[in-house]
N, C-alpha and C positions, 0 to 999 in steps of 0.2 A: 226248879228250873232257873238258868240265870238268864239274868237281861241280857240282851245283845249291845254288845258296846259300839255304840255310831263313832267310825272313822272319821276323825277332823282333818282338812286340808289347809295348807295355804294358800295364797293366790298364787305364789310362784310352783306350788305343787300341781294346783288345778289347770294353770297355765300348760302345764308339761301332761297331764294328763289326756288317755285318750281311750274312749269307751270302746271304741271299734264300729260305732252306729253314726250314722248320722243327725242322729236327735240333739237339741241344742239344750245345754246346760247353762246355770249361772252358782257360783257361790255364793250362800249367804250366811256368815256365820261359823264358816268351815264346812260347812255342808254342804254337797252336790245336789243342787234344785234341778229337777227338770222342766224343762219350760215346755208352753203347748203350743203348735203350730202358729202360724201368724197367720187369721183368715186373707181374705180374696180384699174384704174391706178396709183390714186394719194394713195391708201390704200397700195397699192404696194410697192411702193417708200418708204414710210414713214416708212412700217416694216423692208426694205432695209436698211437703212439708221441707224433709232433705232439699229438694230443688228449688224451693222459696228462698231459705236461705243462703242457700251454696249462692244465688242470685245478688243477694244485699250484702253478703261481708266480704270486705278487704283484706287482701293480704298485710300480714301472715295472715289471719284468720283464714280457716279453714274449716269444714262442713264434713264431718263423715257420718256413713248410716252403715250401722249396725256397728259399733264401737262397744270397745270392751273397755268398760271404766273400773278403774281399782277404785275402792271407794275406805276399805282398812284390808291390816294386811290379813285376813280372812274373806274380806268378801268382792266378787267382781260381777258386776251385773251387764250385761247388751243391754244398750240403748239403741232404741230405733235412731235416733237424731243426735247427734253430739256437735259441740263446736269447739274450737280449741285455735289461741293465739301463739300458744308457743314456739319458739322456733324448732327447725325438725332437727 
């Protein structure tokens, strides 16, 4: 019997991709990770947290939640909390 060969992605491929579900994904590796819900408590925290900071940084800086961070060109994870100076 042969192995099954696992489909690698890129982040500009996983970018464009769409499962048809609304279950959330991350790449890691070229790989389509599926992610597990975010409970009652960790949903808590992370708009906790987003609004702490959104609160302390200055422009530019900027505060987003649930951000899609490249991190190489195969992998992009959601972060509950991101910060970013850049200009847009």
């Amino acid at each position: 019997m042969a192995d099954r060969v696992e489909r690698r992605m890129t982040v500009e491929e996983f970018l464009d991709w769409e499962d048809g579900t609304d279950i959330r994904h991350m790449l890691m590796d070229g790989v389509v990770v599926t992610m597990a819900p975010a409970s009652e408590v960790h949903s808590r925290i992370a708009g906790n947290v987003t609004y702490e900071v959104r609160r302390r940084v200055t422009p530019p800086c900027i505060a987003l939640s649930e951000a899609a961070l490249v991190l190489a060109a195969d992998t992009c994870v959601q972060a509950d909390v991101a910060m970013t100076c850049e200009a847009r």
